[in-house]
TIVO-811878 format. One record per residue: residue in three letters; x, z, y of N, C-alpha, C, O in turn. Coordinates in steps of 0.1 Angstrom, whole numbers, plus 5000, padded with zeros to 4 digits. Layout:
BEGIN
ALAXZYXZYXZYXZY ...
***
This chain:
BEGIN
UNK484149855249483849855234482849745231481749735236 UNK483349655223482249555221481349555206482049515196 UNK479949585202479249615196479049465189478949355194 UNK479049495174478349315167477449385157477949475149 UNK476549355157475249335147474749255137475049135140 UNK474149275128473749125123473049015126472848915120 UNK472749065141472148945146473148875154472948765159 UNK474448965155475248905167475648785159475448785146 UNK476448665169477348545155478848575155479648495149 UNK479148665159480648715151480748795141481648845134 UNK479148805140479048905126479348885111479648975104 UNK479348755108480148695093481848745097482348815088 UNK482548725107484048715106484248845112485348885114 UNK483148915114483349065116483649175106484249275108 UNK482949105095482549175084483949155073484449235066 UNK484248985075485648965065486449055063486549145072 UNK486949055054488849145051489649075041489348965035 UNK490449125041491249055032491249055019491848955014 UNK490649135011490049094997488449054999487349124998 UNK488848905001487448824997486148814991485248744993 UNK486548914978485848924971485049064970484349114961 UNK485349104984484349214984483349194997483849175008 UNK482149204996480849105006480349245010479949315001 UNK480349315022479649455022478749395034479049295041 UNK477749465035477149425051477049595059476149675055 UNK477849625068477449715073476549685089476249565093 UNK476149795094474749805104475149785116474349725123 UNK476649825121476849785131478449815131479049905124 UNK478949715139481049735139481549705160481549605168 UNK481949865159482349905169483649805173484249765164 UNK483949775183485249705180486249835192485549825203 UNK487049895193487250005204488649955212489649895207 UNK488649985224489749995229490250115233491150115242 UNK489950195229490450355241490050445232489150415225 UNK490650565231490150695228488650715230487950755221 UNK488450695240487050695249485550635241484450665239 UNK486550525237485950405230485450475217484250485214 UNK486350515211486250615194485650725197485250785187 UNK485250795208484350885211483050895212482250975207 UNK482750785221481750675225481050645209479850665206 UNK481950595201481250505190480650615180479450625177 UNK481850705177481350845170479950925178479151005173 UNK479850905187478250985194476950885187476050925180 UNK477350745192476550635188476350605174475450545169 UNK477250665166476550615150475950725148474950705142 UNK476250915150475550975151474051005154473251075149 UNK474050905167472550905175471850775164470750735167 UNK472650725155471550665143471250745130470250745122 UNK472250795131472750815118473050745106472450725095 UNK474350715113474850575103476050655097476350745105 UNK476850675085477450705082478850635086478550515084 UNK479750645089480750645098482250575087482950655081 UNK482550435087483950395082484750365092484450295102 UNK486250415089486750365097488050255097489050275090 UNK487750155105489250035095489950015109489650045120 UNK491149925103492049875109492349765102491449685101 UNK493349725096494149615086493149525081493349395081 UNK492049595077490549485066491349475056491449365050 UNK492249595051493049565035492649665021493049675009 UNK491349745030491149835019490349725004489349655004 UNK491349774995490949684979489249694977488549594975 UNK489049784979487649804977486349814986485149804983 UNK486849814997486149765008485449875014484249865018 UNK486249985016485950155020485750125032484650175037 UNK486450055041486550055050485149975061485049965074 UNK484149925050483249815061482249835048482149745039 UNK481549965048480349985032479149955038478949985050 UNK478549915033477049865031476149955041475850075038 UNK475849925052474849985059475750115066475450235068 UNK476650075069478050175076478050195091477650085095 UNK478250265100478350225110480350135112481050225117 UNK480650095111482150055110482950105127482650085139 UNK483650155123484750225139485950175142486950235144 UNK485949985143487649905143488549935150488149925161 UNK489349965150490750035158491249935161492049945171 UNK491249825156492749725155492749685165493349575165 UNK492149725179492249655190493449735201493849705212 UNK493849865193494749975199495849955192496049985181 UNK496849885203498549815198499349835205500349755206 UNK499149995215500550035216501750065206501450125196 UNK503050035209504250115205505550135211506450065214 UNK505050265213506050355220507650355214507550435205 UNK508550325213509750355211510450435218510550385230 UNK511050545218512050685223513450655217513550715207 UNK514350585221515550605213516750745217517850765212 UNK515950825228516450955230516151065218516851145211 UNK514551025221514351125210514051105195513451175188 UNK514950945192514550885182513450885170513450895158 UNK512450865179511050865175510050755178509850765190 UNK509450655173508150535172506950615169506650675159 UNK506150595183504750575185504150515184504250435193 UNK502850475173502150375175500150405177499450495173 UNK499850325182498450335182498050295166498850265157 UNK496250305167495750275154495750205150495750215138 UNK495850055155495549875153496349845149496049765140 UNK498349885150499549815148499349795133498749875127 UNK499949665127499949645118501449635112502449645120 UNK501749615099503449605098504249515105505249565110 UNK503949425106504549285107504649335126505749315131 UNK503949375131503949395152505049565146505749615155 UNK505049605137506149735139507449685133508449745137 UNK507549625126508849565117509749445129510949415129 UNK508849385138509249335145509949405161511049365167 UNK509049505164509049545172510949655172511949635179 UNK510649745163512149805160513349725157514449755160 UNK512949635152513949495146514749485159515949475160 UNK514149475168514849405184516049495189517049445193 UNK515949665188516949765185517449765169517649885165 UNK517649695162518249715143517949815137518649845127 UNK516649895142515949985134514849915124513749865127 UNK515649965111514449895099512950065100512850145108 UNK512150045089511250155090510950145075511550065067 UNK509950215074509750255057508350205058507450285055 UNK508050065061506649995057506549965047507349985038 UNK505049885045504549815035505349705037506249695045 UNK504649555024505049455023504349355031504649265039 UNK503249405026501949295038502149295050502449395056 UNK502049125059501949195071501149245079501649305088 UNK499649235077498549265082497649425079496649465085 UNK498349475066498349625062498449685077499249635084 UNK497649785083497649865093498449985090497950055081 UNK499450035094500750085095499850295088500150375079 UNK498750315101498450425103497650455089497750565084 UNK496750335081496350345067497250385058497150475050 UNK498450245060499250265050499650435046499550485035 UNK500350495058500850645054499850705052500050805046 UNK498750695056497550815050497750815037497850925030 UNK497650695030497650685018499150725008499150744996 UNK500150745017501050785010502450645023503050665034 UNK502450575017502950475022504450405013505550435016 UNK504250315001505050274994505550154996504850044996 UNK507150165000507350025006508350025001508750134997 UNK509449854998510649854993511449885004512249805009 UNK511449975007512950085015512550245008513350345009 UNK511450245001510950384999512250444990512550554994 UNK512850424983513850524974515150524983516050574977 UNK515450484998516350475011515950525022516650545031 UNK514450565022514250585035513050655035512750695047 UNK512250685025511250775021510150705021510150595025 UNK509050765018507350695017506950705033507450785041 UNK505950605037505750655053505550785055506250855062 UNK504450825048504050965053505351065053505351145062 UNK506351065046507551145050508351165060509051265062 UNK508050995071508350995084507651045092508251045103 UNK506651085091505451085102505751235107506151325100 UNK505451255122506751365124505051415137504751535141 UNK504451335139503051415146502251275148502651165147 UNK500951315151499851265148498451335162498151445164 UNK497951185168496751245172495451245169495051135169 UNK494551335165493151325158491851325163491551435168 UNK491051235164489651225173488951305158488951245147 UNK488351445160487651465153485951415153485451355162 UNK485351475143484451405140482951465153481751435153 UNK483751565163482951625172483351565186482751565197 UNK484551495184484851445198486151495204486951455212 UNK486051655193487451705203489051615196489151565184 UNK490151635209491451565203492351625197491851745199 UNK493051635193494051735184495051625183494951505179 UNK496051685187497551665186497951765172497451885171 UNK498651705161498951765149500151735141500351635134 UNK501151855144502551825139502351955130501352015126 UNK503951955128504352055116503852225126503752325119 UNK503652225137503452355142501752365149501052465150 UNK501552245154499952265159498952165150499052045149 UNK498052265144497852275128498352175120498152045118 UNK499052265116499752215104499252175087499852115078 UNK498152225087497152225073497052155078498252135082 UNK496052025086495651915087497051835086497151795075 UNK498051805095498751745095499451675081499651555079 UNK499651785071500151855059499651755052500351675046 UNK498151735053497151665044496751465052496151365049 UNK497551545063497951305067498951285059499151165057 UNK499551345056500751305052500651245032501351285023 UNK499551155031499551065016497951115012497451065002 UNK497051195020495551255017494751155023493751125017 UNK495051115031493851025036493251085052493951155059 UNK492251045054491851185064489851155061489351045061 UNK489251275059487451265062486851365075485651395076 UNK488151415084487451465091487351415107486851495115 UNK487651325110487651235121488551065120488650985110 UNK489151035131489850915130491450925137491550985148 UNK492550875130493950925139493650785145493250675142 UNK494050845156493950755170495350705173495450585178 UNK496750785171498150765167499050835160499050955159 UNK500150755152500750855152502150805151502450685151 UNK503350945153504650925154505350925147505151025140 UNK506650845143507250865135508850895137509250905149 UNK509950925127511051005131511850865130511550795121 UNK512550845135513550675138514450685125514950795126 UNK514950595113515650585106517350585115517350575127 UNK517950585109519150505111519250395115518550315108 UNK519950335126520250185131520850065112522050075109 UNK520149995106521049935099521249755104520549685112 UNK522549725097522649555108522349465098522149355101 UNK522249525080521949425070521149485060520849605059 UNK520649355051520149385040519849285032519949185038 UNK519549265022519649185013518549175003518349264994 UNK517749015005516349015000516649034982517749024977 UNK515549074975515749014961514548944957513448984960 UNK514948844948513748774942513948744931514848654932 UNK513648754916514348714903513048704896512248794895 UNK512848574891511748534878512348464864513148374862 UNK511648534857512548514841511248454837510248524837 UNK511148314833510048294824510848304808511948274803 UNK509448374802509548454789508948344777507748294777 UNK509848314769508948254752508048284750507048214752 UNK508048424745506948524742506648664747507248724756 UNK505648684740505448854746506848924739507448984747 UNK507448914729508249014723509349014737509249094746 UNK510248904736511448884748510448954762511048964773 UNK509448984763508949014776509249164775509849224784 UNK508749224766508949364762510549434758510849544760 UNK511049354754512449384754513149394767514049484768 UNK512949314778513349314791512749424799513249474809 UNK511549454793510649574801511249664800511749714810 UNK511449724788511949844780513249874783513549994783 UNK514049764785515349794790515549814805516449884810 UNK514449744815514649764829513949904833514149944845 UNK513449954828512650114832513750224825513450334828 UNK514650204818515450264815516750274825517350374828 UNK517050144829518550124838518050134852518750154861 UNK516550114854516450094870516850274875517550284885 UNK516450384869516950524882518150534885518450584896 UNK519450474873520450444878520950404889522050434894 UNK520050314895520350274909520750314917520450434916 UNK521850304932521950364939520250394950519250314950 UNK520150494957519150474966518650374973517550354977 UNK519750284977519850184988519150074984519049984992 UNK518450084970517749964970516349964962516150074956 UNK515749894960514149944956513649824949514049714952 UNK513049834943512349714937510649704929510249794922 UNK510149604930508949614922509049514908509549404912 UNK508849514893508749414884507749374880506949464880 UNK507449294878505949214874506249154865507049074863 UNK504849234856505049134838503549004845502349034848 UNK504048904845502548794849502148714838502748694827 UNK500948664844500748514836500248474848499748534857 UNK500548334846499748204856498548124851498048114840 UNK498448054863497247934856497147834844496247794837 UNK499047814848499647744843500547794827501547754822 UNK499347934824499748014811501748014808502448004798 UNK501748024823503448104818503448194822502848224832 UNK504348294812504248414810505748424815506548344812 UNK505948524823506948594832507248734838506348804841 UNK508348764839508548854850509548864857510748874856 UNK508448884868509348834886509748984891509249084886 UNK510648994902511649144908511349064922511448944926 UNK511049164926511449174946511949294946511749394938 UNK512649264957513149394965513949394977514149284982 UNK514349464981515649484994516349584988515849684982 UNK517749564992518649644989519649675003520249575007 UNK519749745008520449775021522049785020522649895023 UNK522749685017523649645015523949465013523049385010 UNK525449425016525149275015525049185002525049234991 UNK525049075003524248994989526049014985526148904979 UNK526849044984528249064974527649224970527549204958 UNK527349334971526949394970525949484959525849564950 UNK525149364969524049384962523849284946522949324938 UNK524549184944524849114932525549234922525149254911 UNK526449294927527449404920526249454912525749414902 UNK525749574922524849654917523549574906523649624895 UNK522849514906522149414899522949314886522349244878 UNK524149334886524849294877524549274864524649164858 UNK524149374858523349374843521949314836521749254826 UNK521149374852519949224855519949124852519249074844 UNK521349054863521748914860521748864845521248764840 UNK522548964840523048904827521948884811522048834800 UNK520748944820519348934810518948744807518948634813 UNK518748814795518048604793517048584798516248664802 UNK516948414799515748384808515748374821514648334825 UNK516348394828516248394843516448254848517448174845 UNK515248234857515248084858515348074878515447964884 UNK515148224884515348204897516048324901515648434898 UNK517148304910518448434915518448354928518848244931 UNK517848464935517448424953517748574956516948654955 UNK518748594960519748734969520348654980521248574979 UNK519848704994520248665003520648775013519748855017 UNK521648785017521748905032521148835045520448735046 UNK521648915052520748925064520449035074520249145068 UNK520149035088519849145097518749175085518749105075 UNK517549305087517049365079515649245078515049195069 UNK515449225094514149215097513649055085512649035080 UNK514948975084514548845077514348875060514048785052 UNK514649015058514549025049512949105045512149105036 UNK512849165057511149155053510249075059509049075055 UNK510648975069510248855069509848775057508648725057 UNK510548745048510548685040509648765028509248715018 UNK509548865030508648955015507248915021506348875015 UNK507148935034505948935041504948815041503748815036 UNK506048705048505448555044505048515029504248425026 UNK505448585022505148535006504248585004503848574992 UNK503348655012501848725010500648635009501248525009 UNK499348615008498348545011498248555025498748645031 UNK497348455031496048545046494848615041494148705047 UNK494648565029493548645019493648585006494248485005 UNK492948664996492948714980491048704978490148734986 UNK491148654965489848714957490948814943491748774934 UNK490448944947491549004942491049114933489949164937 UNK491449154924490749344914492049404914492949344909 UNK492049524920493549594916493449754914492549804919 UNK494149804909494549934907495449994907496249924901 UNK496050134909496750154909497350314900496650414902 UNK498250344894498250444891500150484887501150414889 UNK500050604881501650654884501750654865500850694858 UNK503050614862503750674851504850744852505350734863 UNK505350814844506750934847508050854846508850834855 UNK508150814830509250734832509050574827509950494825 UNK507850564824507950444817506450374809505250414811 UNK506950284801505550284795506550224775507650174772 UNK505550264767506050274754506250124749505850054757 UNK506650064740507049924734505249904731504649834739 UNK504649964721503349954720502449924731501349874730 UNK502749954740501649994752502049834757501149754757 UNK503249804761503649674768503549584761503349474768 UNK503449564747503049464739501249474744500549374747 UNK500949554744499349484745499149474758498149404761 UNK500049524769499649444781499749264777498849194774 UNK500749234778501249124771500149044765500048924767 UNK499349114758498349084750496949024759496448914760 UNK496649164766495749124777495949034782494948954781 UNK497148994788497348914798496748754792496248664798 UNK497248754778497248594774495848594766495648524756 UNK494748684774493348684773492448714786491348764788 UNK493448644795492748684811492248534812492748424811 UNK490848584817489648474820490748294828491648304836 UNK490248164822490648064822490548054840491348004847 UNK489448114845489248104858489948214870489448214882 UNK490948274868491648354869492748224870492948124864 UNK493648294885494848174891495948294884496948224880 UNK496148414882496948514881496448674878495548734883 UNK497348714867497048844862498448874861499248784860 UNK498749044860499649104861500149294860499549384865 UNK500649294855501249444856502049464862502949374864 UNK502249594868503249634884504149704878503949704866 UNK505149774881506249904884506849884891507849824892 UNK505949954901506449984920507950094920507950214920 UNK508750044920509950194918509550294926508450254929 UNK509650364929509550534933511150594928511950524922 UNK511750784932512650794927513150834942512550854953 UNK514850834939515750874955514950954964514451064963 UNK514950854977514450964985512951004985512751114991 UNK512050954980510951054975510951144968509951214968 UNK511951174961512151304955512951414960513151514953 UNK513351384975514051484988513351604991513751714995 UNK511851564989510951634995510351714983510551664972 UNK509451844982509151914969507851854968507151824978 UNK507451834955505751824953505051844961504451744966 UNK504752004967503952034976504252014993503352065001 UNK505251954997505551895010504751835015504451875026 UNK504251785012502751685018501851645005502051664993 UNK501051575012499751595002500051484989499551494978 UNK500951404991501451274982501451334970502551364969 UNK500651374958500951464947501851414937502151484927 UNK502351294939503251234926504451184926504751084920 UNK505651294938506851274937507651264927508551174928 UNK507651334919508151334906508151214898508951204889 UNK506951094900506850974889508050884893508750884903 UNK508150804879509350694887509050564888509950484892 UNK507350514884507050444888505250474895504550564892 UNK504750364905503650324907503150224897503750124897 UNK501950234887501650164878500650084883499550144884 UNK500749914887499949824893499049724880499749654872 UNK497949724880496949644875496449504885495749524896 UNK496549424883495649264897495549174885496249144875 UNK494449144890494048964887493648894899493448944910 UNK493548804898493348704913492848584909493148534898 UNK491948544916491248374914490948344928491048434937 UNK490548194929490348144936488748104943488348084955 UNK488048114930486848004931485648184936485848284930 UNK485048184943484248274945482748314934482048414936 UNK482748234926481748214918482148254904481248274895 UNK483548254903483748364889484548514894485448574888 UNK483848554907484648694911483948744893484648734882 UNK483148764894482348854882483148874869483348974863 UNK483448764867484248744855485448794851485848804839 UNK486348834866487748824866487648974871488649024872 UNK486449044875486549154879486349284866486649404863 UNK485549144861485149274844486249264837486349344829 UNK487249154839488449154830489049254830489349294819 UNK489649334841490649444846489649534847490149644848 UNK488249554846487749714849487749724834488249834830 UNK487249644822487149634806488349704801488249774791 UNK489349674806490749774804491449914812492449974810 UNK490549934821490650034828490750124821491850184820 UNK489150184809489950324803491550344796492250444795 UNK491650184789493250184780494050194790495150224787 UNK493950184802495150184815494950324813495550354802 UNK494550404817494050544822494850664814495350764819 UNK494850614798495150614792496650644788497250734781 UNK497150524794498650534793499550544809500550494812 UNK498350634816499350674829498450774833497450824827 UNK499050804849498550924853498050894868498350794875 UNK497350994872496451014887495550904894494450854889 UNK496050874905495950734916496350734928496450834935 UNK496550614930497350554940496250554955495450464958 UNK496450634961495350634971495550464979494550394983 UNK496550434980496250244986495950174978495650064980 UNK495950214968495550074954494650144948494750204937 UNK493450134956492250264943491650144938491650034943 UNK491050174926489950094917488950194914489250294907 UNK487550164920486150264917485850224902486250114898 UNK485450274898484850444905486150514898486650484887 UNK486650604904487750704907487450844910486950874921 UNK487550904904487451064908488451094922489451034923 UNK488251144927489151234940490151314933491151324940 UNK490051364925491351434919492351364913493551384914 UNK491651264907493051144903494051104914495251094913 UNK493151064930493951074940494951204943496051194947 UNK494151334940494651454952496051514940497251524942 UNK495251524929496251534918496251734920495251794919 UNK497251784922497151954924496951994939497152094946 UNK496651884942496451894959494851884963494451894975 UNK494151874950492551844955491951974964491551974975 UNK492052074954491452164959491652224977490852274985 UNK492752184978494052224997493452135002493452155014 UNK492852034999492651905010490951945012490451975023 UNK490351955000488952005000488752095011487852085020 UNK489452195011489152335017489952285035490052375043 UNK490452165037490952165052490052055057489752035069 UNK489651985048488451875050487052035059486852065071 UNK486652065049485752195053486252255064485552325071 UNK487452245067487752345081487652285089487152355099 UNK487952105095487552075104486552005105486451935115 UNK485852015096485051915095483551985106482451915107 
***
């Protein structure tokens, strides 16, 4: 286990993550190799009494994961993965990130139900729920997660499936965890697929009105979809004050196919880029992946609508946007699809409380220059109550503080409260 301090000099690139714009100094960052190691560190922040974060990825938005005078518990040094194709099941340790598990299954044509990023830590992502463009084909991560090992906050280990406790397990599955650290966990193997097919479509917009018309009509035709394919839309503005909105996605079928289905899409005005390409799966999250940053000065949030959002409501996004700070490279609104197979499972299946919505409702702005974080952060929190407003809960990967815990747990607060208290 190697210890850094602030006196040590890997302590500035100890401390980094990937939203730049968050500076925390915590007291000391464990870096672990072993179970042993997460045992070891949990006695040692104890015997300070340091309050206890624990990271992997460095992707938490808000910087939960490395707080101010923290003792920090880094996993990302633990990169086993087990593959079973008997018992068609993937093991992984705490450290794996998407990009070492998307790769790794790829080699047998097993896709999985990750994130986009590649550097997102696989074991975060599903605590949080786990929303990825395979999610309406193949479920949210936590829907895969089939057992789990837990270093509680005493030292003891707990193996935790659907039969050896199952209330904890119940509550990895999109709750998060506050009562120790998962050290691994397992997932149930998708179906072998041999293709898939990227999507990428940007419409630059005249105006806000044509922006809203396109909105209004794509949240209405997108549940029609078959399951097989997923997508996110983004209403933006750039630096370069154009106003747009861009579609990613994968569709698990080939680009003849997948053009079929998207058909109507196509035929919207304005579209200035149609990039559908097939492919084994893996190039196709290859390619969502690479179009990521290595880091962001970033504000984001996230939250759920049922079916939509109203002509009113999208005209003043529209609005906001073409009043986002000059120092701001990018601002934007999300609709993460949700739908298909997230709705396989009942409400109360795992702790994810918001099967039912049909989208994830995304808020970001982004700049570059470090010296107007301030400015570009009050822009998106100044609209936070009107967001709030016109959606529901939160997105436990996309939190924006200050946040209530209920907004995360949703009718699940009180069940998680009371298993938090049991093992805690």
């Amino acid at each position: 286990m190697k210890l850094v301090s602030k006196h040590h000099s890997d302590y500035q690139e100890a401390c980094t993550g990937w939203n730049r714009a968050i500076n925390h100094a915590p007291t000391l960052i464990a870096f672990c190799e072993s179970n042993q190691d997460i045992i070891s560190a949990i006695k040692l922040a104890k015997h300070h009494k340091l309050p206890i974060c624990v990271r992997s990825g460095r992707h938490h938005y808000e910087g939960d994961s490395y707080k101010d005078g923290s003792f920090v518990l880094d996993v990302s040094q633990l990169q086993t993965i087990q593959l079973d194709e008997i018992a068609q099941t993937v093991t992984i340790a705490a450290g794996v990130q998407n990009r070492q598990l998307y790769d790794t299954l790829a080699e047998h044509n097993y896709p999985f139900p990750g994130g986009g990023c590649p550097t997102v830590g696989v074991v975060g992502f599903t605590l949080g729920g786990g929303w990825g463009y395979s999610s309406r084909y193949l479920g949210l991560g936590c829907d895969n997660l089939i057992a789990a090992e837990v270093i509680l906050w005493d030292g003891t280990v707990l193996l935790v499936d659907a039969h050896q406790h199952p209330e904890l397990f119940w509550s990895l599955r999109g709750g998060g965890i506050s009562v120790g650290v998962v050290s691994k966990m397992t997932y149930r193997l998708p179906k072998k697929e041999p293709i898939a097919t990227r999507i990428f479509l940007d419409y630059q917009l005249p105006n806000n009105e044509a922006a809203t018309t396109l909105l209004l009509w794509y949240q209405e035709w997108f549940p029609s979809l078959p399951r097989l394919i997923n997508m996110k839309i983004v209403l933006y503005r750039n630096q370069q004050q154009i106003l747009g909105i861009k579609l990613t996605g994968i569709a698990y079928a080939d680009e003849r196919e997948t053009k079929k289905l998207l058909a109507p899409l196509l035929k919207q005005p304005f579209l200035v880029t149609n990039d559908c390409k097939s492919g084994p799966v893996i190039l196709a999250n290859r390619w969502i992946q690479d179009n990521h940053p290595e880091f962001e000065y970033y504000k984001s949030g996230g939250r759920f609508v049922a079916k939509g959002l109203t002509e009113i409501q999208w005209r003043m996004l529209g609005k906001w946007l073409s009043q986002m700070p000059i120092e701001a490279t990018y601002a934007a609104f999300t609709l993460y699809g949700l739908g298909g197979a997230v709705t396989d499972l009942s409400p109360v299946a795992t702790a994810f409380a918001y099967r039912e919505m049909q989208f994830i409702f995304g808020s970001q702005i982004v700049w570059e220059n470090p010296e107007v974080t301030k400015s570009c952060q009050t822009w998106l929190q100044n609209h936070w109550p009107a967001i709030e407003m016109m959606s529901t809960g939160s997105f436990l990967n996309f939190p924006l503080h200050p946040q209530a815990e209920t907004n995360y747990y949703g009718q699940h607060f009180t069940q998680i409260q009371q298993i938090t208290q049991q093992y805690s």
